[in-house]
C-alpha positions, 0 to 999 in steps of 0.5 A: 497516512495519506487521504487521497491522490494529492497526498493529502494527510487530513480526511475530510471525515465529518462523522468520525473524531478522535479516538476514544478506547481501543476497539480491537488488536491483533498481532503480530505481538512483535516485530523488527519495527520498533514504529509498529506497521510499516505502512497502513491505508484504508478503504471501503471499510477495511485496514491493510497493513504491511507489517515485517514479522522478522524478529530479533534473536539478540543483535542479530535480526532475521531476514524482511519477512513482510506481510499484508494483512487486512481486517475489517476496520469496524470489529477487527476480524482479520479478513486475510494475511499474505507475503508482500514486497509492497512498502510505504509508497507502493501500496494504495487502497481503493473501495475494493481493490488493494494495489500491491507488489506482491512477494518477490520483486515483480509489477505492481497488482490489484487484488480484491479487498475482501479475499485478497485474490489477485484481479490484475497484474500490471506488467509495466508497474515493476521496478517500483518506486512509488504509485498513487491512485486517482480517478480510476487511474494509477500513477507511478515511477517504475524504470526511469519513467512516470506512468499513467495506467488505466487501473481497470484495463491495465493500458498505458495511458502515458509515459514520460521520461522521469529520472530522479537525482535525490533518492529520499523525495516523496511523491506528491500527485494531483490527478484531473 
């Protein structure tokens, strides 16, 4: 969905091209979504996708029930599945580390790409409301403020004040 930090929606991928078959699929055969996944990203050779596994029982619909799963992206081997509040704009990928928020409504996580064990927890990433990544650094809005973090030491670099007024703005970032 979105290449890099500045948001961009075109890889720069010389050696792959369009699709020509279908190379695997995995479940779940169905959801709430009718758009399937709500979000998907890619790094270091692995799919995240964060699907919601509710389903409908006639017009009711049961709670959001959303997961993370993770595969191989060449043969599809599901690496592993579990519980996310992560969505569309809170969920970055990098070689080897997914940021997430995970179930629940805490901070903002790393966790490693192949076993999805949680590397750190960003305490000052809660509340949220969209993060990109760049240059080995997380920017992010979370509790009225836009934040810089160091993604491997987890500080702050800078904070600013940032209050928004329309809610259905998409960020666009460039880090230098």
């Amino acid at each position: 969905y979105n290449y890099d930090a500045a948001c961009t929606r075109v890889s720069q991928d010389q050696l792959a091209g369009p699709p020509g078959r279908i190379v695997w699929i995995d479940g779940p055969n169905w959801t709430c979504t009718p758009s399937g996944p709500i979000t998907q990203v890619s790094a270091g050779g692995r799919l995240f996708s964060i699907i919601n596994e509710a389903y409908r029982f006639g017009s009711k619909v049961q709670s959001p029930r959303t997961h993370l799963y993770v595969h191989d992206a060449f043969n599809g081997v599901r690496l592993w599945k579990q519980p996310t509040a992560s969505g569309k704009l809170t969920t970055v990928a990098a070689k080897d580390r997914i940021y997430c928020v995970p179930a629940g409504d805490g901070p903002l996580c790393a966790l490693d790409a192949l076993t999805g064990r949680e590397l750190k927890r960003y305490e000052v990433l809660t509340a949220l409301q969209w993060v990109v990544f760049g240059d080995g650094r997380l920017v992010g809005s979370a509790q009225k403020n836009l934040l810089c973090v160091d993604a491997d030491s987890g500080s702050t670099l800078w904070t600013k004040p940032f209050v928004v007024e329309e809610a259905n703005i998409t960020p666009n970032a460039a880090l230098d």
